[in-house]
N, C-alpha and C positions, 0 to 999 in steps of 0.2 A: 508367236501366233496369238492372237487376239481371239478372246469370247465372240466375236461377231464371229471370225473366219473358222471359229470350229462350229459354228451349225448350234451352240450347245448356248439355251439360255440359263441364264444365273441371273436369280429374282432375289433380294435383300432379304434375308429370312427376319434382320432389326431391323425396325423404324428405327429414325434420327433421333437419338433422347431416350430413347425406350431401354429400360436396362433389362437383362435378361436374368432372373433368380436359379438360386441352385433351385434340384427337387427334394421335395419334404422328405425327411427321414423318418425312420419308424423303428421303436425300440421292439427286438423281439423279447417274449420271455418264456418262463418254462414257469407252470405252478407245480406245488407240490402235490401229493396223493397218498395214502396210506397202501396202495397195492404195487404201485413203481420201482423198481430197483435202483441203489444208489449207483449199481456197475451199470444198468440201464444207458441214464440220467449221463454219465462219464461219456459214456458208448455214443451218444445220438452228439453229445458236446462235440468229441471228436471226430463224427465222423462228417454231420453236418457243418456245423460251423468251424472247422478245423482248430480245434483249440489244442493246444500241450495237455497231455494229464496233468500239468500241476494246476492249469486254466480251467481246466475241464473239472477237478477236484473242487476246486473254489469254489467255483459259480455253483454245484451239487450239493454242496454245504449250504453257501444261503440261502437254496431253495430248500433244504430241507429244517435250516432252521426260520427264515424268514417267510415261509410259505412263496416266494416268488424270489426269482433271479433274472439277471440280463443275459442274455446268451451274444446280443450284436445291435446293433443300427446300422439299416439298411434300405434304401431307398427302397419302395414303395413295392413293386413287382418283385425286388429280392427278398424282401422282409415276405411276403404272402408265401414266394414258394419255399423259404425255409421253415414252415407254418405247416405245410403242404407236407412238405419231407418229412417232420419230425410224427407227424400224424400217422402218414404212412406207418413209418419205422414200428411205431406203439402200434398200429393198428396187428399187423404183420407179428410180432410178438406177441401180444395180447395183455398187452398195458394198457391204461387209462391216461395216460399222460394228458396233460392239455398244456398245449403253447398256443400263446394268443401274441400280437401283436399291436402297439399304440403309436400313435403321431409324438414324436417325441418334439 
């Protein structure tokens, strides 16, 4: 059966030539705090971004010693609502955390 004989049109979503890019990624990160817990910090690693506690431990570490850590890159709408979640999570406990996310 032929696109005419199903009734159903199909429009060329590419011009001829035209190439199609992936979508922008975005690094999330976690800053550090004087009020946040390092089991916190572990806790939102794993639960949000699924990490292994040896994962989860690491990334806690540099943010507690480098003041920032990468937790993921993730295109644009996942990178925002892992942003969203982690906020939640601190909010709902009554941490300060802040995660931000950048165009990597």
């Amino acid at each position: 059966m032929s696109d005419r004989d199903s009734g159903i049109k199909i429009r060329g979503l590419q011009k001829a030539g035209q190439k199609v890019r992936p979508p922008s990624l975005y690094r999330v990160l976690l800053h550090n705090d004087d009020y946040t817990t390092m089991e916190f910090v572990v806790e939102v690693l794993r639960h949000v971004f699924r990490k292994s506690l040896e994962e989860a431990t690491m990334i806690m570490l540099n943010v507690h010693h480098n003041g920032v850590g990468e937790c993921g890159v993730f295109t644009y709408e996942i990178a925002e609502t892992k942003v969203e979640m982690v906020h939640s999570c601190a909010r709902e406990r009554g941490f300060p955390l802040k995660c931000t996310m950048e165009k990597e």
